[in-house]
Structures are given as structure tokens and as C-alpha cells.
PQR file with spaces between the fields and no chain letter, atoms N, CA, C, O and H, PARSE charges and radii, in Angstrom:
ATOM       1  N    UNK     1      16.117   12.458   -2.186 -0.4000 1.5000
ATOM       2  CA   UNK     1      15.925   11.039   -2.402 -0.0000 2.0000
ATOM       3  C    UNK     1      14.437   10.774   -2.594  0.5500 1.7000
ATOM       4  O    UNK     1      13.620   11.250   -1.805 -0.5500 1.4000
ATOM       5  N    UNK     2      14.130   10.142   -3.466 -0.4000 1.5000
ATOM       6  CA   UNK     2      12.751    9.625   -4.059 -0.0000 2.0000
ATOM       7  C    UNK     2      12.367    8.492   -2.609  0.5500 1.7000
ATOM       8  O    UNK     2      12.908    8.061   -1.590 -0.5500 1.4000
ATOM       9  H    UNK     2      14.793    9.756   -4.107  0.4000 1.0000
ATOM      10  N    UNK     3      11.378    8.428   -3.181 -0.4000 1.5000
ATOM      11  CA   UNK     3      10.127    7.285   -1.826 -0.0000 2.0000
ATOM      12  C    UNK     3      11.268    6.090   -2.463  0.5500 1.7000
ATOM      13  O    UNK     3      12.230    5.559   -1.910 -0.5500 1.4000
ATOM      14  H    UNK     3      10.939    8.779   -4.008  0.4000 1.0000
ATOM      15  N    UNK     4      10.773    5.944   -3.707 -0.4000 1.5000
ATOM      16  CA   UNK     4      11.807    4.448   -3.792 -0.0000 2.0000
ATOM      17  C    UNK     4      12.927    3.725   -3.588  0.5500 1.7000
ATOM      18  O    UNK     4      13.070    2.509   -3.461 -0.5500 1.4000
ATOM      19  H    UNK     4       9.991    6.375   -4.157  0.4000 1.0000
ATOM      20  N    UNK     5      13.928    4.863   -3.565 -0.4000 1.5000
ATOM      21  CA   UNK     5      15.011    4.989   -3.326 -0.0000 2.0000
ATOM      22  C    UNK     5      14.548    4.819   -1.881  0.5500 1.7000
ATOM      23  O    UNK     5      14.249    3.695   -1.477 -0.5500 1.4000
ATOM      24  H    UNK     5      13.812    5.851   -3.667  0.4000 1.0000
ATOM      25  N    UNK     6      14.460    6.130   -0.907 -0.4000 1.5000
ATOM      26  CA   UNK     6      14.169    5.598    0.720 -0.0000 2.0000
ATOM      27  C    UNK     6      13.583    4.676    0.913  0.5500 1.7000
ATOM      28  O    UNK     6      14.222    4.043    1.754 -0.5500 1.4000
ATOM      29  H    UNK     6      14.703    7.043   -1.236  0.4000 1.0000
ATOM      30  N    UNK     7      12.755    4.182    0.666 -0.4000 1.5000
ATOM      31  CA   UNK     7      12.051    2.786    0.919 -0.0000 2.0000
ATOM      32  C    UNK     7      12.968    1.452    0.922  0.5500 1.7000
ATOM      33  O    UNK     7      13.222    0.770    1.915 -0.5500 1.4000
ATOM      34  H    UNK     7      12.236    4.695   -0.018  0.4000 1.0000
ATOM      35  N    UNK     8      13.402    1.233   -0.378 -0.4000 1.5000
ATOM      36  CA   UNK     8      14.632    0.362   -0.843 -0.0000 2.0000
ATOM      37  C    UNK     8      15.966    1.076    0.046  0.5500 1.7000
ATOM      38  O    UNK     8      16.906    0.986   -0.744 -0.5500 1.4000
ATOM      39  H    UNK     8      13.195    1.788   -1.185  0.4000 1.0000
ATOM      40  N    UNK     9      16.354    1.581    1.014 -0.4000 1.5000
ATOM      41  CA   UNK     9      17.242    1.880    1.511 -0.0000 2.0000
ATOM      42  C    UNK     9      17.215    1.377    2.787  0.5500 1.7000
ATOM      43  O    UNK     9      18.060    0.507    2.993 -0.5500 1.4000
ATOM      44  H    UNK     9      15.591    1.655    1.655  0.4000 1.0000
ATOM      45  N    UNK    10      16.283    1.747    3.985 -0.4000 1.5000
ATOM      46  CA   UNK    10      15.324    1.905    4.923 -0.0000 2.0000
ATOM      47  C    UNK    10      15.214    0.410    5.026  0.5500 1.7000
ATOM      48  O    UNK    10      15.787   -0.158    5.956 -0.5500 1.4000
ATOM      49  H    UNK    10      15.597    2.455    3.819  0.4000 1.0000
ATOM      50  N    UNK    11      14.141   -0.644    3.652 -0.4000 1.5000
ATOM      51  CA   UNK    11      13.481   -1.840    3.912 -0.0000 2.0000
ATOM      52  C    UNK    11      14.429   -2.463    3.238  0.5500 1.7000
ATOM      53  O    UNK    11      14.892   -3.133    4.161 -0.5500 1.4000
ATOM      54  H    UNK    11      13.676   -0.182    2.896  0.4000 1.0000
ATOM      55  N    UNK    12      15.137   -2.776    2.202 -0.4000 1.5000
ATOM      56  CA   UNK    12      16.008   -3.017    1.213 -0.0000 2.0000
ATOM      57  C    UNK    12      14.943   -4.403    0.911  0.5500 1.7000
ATOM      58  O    UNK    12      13.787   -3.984    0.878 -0.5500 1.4000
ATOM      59  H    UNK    12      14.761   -2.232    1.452  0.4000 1.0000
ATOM      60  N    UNK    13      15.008   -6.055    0.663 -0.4000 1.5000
ATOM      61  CA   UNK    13      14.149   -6.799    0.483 -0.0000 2.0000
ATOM      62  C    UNK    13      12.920   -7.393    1.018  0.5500 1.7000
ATOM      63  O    UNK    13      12.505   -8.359    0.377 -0.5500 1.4000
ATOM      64  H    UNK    13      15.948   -6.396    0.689  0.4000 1.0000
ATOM      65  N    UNK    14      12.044   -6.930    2.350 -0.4000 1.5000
ATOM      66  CA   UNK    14      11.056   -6.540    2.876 -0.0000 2.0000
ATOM      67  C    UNK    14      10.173   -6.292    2.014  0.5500 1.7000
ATOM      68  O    UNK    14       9.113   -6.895    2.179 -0.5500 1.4000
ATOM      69  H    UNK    14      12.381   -6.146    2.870  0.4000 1.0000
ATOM      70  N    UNK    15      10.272   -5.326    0.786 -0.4000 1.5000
ATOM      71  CA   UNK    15       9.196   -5.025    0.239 -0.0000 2.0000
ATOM      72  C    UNK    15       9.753   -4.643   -1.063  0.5500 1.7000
ATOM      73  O    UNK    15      10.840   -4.164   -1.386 -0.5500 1.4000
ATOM      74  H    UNK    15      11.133   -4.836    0.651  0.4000 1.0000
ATOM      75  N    UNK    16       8.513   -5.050   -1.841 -0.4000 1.5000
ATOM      76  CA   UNK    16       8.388   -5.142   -3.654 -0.0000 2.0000
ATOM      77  C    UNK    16       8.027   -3.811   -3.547  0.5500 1.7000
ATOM      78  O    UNK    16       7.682   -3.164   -2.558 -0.5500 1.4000
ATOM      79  H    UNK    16       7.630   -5.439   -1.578  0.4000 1.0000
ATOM      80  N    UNK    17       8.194   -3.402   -5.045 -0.4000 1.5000
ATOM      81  CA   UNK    17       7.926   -2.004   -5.124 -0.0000 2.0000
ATOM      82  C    UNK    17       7.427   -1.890   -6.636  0.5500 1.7000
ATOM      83  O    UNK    17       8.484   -1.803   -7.261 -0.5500 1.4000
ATOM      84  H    UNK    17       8.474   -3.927   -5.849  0.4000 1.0000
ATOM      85  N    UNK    18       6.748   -1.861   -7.232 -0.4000 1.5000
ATOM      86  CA   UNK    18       6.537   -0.908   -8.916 -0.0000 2.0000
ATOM      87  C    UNK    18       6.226    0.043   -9.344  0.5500 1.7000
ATOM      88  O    UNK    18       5.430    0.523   -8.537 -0.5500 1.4000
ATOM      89  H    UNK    18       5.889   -1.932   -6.724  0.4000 1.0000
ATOM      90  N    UNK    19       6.350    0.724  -10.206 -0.4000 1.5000
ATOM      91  CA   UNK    19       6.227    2.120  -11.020 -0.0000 2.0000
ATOM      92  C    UNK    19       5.349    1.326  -12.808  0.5500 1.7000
ATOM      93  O    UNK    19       5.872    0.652  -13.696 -0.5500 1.4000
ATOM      94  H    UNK    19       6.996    0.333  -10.862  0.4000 1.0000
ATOM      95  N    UNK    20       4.141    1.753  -12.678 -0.4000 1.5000
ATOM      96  CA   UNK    20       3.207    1.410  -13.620 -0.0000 2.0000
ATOM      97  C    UNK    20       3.166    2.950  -14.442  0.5500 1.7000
ATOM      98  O    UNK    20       3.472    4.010  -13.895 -0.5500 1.4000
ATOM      99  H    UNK    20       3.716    2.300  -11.957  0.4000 1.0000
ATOM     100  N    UNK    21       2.779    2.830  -15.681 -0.4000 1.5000
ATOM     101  CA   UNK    21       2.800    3.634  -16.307 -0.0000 2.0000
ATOM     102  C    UNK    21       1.305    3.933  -16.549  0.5500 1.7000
ATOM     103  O    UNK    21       0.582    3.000  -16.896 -0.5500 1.4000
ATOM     104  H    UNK    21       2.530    1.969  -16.125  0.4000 1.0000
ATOM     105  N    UNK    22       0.719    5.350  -16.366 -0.4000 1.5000
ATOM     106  CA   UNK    22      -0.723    5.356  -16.750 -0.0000 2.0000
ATOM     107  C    UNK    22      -1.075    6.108  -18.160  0.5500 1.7000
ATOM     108  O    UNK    22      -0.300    6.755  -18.864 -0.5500 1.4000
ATOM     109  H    UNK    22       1.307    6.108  -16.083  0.4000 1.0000
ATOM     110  N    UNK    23      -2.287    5.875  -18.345 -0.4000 1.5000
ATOM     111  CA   UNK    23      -2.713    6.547  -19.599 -0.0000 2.0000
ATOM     112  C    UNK    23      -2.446    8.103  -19.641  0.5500 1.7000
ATOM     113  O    UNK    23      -1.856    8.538  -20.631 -0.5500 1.4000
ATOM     114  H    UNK    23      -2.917    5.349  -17.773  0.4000 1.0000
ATOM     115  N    UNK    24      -2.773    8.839  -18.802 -0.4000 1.5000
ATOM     116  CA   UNK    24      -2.343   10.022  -17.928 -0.0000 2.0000
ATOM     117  C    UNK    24      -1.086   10.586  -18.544  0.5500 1.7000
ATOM     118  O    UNK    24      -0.910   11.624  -19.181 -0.5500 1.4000
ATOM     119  H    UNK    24      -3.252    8.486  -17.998  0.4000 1.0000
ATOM     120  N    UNK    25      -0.105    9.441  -18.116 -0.4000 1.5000
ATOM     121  CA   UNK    25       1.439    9.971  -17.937 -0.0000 2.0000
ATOM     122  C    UNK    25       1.884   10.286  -16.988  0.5500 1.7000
ATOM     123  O    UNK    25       3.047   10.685  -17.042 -0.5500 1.4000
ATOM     124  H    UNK    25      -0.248    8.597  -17.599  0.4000 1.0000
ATOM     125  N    UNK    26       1.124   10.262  -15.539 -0.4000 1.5000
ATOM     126  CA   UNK    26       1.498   10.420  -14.639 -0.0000 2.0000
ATOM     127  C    UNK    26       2.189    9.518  -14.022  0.5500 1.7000
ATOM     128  O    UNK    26       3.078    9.891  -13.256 -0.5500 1.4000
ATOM     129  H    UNK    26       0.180    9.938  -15.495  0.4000 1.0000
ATOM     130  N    UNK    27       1.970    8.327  -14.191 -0.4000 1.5000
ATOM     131  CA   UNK    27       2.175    6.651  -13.477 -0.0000 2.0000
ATOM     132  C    UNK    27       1.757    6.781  -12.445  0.5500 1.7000
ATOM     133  O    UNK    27       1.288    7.769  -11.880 -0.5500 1.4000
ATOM     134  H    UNK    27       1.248    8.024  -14.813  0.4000 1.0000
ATOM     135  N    UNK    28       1.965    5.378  -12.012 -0.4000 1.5000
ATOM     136  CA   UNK    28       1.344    4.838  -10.346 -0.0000 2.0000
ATOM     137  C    UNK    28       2.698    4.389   -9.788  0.5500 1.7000
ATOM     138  O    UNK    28       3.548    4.072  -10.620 -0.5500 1.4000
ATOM     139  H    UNK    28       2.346    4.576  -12.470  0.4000 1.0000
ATOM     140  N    UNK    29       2.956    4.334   -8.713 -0.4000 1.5000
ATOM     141  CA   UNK    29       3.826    3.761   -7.363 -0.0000 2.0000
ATOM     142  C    UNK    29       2.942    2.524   -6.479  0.5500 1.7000
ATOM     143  O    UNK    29       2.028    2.687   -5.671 -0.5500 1.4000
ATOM     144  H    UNK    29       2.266    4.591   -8.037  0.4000 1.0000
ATOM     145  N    UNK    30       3.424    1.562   -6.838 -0.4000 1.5000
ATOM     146  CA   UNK    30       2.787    0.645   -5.427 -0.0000 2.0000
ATOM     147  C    UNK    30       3.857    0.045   -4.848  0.5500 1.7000
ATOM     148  O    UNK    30       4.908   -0.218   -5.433 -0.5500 1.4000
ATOM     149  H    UNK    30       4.167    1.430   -7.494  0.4000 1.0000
ATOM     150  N    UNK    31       3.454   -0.313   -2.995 -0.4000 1.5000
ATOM     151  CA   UNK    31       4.331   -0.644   -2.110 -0.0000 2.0000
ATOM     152  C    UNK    31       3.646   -2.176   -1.747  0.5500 1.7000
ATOM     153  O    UNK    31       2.432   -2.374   -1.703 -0.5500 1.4000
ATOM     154  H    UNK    31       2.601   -0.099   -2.520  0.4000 1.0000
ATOM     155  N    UNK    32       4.341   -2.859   -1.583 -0.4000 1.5000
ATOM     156  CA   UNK    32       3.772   -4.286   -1.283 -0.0000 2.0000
ATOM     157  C    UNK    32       4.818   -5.194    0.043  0.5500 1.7000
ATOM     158  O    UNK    32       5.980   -5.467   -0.260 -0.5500 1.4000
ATOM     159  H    UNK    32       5.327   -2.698   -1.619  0.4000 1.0000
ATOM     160  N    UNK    33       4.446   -5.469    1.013 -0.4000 1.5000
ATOM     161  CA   UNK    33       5.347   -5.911    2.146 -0.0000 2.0000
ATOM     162  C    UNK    33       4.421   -7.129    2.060  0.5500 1.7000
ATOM     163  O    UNK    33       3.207   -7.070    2.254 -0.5500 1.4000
ATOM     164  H    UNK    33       3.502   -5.247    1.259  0.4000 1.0000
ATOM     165  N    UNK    34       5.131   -8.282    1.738 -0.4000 1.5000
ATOM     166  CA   UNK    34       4.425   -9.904    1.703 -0.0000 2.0000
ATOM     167  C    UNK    34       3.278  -10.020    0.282  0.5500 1.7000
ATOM     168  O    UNK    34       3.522  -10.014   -0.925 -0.5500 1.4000
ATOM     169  H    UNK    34       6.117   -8.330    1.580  0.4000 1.0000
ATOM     170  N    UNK    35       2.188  -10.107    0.911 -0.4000 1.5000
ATOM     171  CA   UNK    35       1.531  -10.438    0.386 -0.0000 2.0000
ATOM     172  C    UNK    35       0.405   -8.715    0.460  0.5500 1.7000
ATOM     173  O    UNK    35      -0.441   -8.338   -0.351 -0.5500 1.4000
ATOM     174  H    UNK    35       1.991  -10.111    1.892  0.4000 1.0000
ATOM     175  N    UNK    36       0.832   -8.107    1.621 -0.4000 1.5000
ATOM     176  CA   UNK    36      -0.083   -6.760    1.473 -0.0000 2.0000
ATOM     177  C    UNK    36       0.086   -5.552    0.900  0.5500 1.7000
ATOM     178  O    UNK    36       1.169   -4.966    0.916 -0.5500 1.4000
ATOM     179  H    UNK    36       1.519   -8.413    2.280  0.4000 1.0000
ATOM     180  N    UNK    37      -1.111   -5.032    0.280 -0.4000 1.5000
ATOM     181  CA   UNK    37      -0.572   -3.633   -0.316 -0.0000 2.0000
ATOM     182  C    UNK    37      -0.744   -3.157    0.472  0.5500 1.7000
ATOM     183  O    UNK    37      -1.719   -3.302    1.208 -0.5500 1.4000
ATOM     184  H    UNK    37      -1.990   -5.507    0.267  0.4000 1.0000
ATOM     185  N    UNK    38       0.431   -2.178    0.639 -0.4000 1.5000
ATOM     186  CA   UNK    38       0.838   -0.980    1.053 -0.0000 2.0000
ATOM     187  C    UNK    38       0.442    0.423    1.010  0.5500 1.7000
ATOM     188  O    UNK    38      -0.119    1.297    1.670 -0.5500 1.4000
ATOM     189  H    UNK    38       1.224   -2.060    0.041  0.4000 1.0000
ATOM     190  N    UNK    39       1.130    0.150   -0.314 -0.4000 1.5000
ATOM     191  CA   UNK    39       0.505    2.036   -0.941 -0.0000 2.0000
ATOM     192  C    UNK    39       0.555    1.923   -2.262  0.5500 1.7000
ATOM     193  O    UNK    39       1.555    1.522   -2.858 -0.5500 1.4000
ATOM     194  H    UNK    39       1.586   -0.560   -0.850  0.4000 1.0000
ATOM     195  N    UNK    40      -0.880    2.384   -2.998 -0.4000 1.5000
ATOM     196  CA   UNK    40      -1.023    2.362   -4.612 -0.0000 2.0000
ATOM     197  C    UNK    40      -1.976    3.445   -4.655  0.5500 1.7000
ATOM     198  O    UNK    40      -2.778    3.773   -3.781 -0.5500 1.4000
ATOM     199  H    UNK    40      -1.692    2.710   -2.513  0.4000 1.0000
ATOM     200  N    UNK    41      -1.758    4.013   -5.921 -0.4000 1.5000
ATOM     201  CA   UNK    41      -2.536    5.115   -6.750 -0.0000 2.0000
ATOM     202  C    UNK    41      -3.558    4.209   -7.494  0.5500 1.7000
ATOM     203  O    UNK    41      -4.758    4.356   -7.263 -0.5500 1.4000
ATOM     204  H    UNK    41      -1.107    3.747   -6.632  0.4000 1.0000
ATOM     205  N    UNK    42      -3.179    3.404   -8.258 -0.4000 1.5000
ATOM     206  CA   UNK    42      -4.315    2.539   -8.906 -0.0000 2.0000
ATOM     207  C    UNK    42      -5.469    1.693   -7.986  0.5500 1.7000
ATOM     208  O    UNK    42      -6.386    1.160   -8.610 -0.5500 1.4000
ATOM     209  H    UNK    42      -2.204    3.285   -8.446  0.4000 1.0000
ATOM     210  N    UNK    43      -5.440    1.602   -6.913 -0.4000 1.5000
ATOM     211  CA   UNK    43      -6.674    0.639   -6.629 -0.0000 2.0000
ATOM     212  C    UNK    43      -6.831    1.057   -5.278  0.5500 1.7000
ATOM     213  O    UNK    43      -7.652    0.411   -4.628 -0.5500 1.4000
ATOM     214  H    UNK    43      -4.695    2.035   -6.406  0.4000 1.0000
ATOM     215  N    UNK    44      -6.184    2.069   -4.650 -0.4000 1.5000
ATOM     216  CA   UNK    44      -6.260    2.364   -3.423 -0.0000 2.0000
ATOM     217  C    UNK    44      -6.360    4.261   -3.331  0.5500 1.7000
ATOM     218  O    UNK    44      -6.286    4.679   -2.176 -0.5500 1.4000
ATOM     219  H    UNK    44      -5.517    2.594   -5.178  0.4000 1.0000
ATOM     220  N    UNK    45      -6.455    4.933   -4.012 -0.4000 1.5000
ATOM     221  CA   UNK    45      -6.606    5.794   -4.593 -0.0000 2.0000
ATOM     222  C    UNK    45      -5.353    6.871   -3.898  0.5500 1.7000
ATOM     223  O    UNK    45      -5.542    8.077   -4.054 -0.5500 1.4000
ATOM     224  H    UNK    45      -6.515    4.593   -4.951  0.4000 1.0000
ATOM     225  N    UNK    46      -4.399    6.529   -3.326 -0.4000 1.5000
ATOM     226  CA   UNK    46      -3.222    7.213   -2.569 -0.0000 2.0000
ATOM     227  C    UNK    46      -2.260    7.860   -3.794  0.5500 1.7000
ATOM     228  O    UNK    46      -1.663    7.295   -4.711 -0.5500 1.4000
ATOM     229  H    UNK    46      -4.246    5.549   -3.199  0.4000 1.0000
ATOM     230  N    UNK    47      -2.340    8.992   -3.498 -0.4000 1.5000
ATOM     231  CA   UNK    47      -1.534    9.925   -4.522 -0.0000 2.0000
ATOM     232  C    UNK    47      -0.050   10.182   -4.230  0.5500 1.7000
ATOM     233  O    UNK    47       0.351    9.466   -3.311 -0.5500 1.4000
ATOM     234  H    UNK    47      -2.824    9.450   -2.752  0.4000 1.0000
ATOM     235  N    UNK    48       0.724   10.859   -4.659 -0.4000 1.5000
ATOM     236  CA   UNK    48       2.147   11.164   -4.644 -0.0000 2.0000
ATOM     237  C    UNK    48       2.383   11.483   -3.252  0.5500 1.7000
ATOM     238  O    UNK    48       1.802   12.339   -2.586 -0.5500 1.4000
ATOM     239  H    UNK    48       0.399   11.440   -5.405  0.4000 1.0000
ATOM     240  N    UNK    49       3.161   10.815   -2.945 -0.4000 1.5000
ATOM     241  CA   UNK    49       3.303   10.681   -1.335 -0.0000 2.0000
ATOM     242  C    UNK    49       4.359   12.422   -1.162  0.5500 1.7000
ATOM     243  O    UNK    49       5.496   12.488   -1.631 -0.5500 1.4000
ATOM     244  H    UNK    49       3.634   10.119   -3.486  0.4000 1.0000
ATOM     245  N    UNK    50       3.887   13.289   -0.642 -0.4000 1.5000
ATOM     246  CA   UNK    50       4.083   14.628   -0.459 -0.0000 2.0000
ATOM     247  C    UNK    50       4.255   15.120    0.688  0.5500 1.7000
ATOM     248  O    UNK    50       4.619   16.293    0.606 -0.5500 1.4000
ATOM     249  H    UNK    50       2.964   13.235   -0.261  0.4000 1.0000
ATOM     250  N    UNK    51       4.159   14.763    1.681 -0.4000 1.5000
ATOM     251  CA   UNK    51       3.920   15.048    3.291 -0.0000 2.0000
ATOM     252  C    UNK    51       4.435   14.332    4.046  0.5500 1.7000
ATOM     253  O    UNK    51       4.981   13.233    3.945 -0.5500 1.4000
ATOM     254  H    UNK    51       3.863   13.810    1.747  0.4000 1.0000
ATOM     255  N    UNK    52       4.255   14.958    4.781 -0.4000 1.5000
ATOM     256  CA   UNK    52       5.371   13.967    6.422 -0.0000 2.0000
ATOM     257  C    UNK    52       4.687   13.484    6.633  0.5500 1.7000
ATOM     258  O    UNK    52       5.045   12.421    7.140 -0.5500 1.4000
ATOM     259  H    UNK    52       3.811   15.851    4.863  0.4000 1.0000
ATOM     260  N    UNK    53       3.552   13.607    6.551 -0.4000 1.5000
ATOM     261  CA   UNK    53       2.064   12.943    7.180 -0.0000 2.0000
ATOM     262  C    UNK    53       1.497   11.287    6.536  0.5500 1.7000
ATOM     263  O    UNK    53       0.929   10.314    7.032 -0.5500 1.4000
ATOM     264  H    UNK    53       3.261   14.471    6.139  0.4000 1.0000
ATOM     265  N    UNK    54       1.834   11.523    5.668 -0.4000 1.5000
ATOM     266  CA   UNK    54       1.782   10.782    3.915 -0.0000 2.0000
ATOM     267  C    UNK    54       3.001    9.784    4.283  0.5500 1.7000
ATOM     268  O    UNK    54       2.622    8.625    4.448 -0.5500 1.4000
ATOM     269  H    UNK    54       2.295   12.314    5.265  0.4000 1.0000
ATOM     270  N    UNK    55       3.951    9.933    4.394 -0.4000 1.5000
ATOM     271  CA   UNK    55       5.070    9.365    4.633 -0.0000 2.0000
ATOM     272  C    UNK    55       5.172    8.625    5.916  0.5500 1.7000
ATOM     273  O    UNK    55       6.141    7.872    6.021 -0.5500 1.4000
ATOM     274  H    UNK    55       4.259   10.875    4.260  0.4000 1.0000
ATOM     275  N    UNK    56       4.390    8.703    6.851 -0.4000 1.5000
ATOM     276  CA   UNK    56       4.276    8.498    8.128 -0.0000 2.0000
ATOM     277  C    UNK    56       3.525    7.033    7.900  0.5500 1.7000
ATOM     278  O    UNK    56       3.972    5.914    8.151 -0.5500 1.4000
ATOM     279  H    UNK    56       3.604    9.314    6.766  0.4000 1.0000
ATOM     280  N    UNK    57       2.561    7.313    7.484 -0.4000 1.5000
ATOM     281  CA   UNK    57       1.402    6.348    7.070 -0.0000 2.0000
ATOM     282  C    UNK    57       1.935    5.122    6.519  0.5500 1.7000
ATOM     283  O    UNK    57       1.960    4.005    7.037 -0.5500 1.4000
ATOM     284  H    UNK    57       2.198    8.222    7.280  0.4000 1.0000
ATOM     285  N    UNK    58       2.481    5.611    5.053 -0.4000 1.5000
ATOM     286  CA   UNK    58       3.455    4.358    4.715 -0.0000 2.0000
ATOM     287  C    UNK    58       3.932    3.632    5.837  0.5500 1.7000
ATOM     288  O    UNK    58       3.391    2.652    6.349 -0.5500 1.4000
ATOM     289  H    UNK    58       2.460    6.518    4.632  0.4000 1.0000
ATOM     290  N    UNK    59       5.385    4.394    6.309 -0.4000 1.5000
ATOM     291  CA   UNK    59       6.575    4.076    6.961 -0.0000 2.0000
ATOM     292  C    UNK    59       5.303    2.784    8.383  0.5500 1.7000
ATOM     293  O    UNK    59       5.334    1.566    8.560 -0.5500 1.4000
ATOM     294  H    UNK    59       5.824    5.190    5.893  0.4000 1.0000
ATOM     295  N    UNK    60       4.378    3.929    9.061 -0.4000 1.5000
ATOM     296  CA   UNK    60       3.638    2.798   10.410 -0.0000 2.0000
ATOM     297  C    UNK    60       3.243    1.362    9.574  0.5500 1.7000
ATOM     298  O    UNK    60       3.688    0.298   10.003 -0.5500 1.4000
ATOM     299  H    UNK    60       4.352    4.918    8.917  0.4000 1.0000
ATOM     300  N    UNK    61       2.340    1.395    8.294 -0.4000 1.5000
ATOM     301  CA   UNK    61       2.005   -0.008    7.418 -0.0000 2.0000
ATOM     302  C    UNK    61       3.277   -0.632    7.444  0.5500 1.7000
ATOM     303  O    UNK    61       3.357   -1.595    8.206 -0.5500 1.4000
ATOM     304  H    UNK    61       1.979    2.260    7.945  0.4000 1.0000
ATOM     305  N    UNK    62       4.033   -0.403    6.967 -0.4000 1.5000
ATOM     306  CA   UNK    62       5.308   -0.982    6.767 -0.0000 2.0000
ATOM     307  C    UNK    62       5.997   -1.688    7.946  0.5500 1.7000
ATOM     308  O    UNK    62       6.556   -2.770    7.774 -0.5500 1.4000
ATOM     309  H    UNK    62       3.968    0.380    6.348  0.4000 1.0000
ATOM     310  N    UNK    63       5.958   -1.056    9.190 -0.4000 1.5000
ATOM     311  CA   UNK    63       6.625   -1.556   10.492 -0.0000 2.0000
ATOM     312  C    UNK    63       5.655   -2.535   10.876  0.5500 1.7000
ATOM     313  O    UNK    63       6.035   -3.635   11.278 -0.5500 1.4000
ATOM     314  H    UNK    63       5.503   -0.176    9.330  0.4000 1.0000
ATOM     315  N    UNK    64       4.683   -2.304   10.810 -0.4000 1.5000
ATOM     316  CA   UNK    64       3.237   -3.258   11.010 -0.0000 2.0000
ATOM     317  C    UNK    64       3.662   -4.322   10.311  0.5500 1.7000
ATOM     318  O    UNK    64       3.854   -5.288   11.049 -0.5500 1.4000
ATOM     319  H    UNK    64       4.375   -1.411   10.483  0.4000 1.0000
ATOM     320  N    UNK    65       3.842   -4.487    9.385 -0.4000 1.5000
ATOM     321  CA   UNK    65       4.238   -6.100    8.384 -0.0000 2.0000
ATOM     322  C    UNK    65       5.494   -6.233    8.732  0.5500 1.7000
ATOM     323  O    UNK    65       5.585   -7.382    9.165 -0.5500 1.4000
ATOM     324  H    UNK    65       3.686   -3.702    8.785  0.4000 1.0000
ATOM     325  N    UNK    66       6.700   -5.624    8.802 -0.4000 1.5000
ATOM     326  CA   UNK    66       7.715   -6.646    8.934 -0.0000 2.0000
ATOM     327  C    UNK    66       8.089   -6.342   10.714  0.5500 1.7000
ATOM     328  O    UNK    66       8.929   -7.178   11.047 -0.5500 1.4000
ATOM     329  H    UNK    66       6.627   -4.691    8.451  0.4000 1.0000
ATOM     330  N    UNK    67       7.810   -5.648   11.612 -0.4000 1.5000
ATOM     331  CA   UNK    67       8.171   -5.954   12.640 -0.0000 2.0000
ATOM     332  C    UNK    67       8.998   -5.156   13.225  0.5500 1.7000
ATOM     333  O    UNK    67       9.431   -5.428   14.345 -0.5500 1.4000
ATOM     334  H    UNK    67       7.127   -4.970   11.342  0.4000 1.0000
């Protein structure tokens, strides 16, 4: 299962989510709970979430905003 998929499973409307397309071809992922970012490759420089560690980080931001 992809981050998005778990995320949207896990938070279901809690949090916005997009997939931006880059010049690259790689794209970006951003996570947004309210009004805060979460997790982005474009402006926050957070790469392909790969690790438990990585995943952790998200998941604590995330409990932090909705509770």
C-alpha cells in the first residue's frame, strides 16, 4: 500500500493530499492536515517517504493536528 492510500485509509478526510508533477518526472507528494503542511518535496525538501523512521514523522505531525 502506497503513503496515499495509508494515509487516506488511517486519516480518510482529516487531510488533503496532492501528487504534483515535476520537471524531473519524479513528482512531489504533499500532506496537508487544516491549514498545515505536513509533508512536501517541493518547499520542504522531504523526499520519498522510505523508512519507518520517515513514516513515523509524518504519522506524530499528523496526530499533532487532528488529535
Amino acid at each position: 500500500m502506497g503513503l496515499h492510500n495509508f494515509l487516506q485509509h488511517e486519516f480518510g478526510g482529516k487531510l488533503a493530499m496532492s501528487a504534483t508533477e515535476t520537471p524531473c518526472g519524479t513528482g512531489a507528494f504533499e500532506v496537508t492536515a487544516g491549514a498545515q503542511l505536513i509533508h512536501s518535496k517541493l518547499t520542504m525538501g522531504h523526499g520519498k517517504c522510505q523508512t519507518d523512521e520517515e513514516l513515523e514523522n509524518i504519522l506524530d505531525k499528523i496526530r499533532a493536528f487532528t488529535g
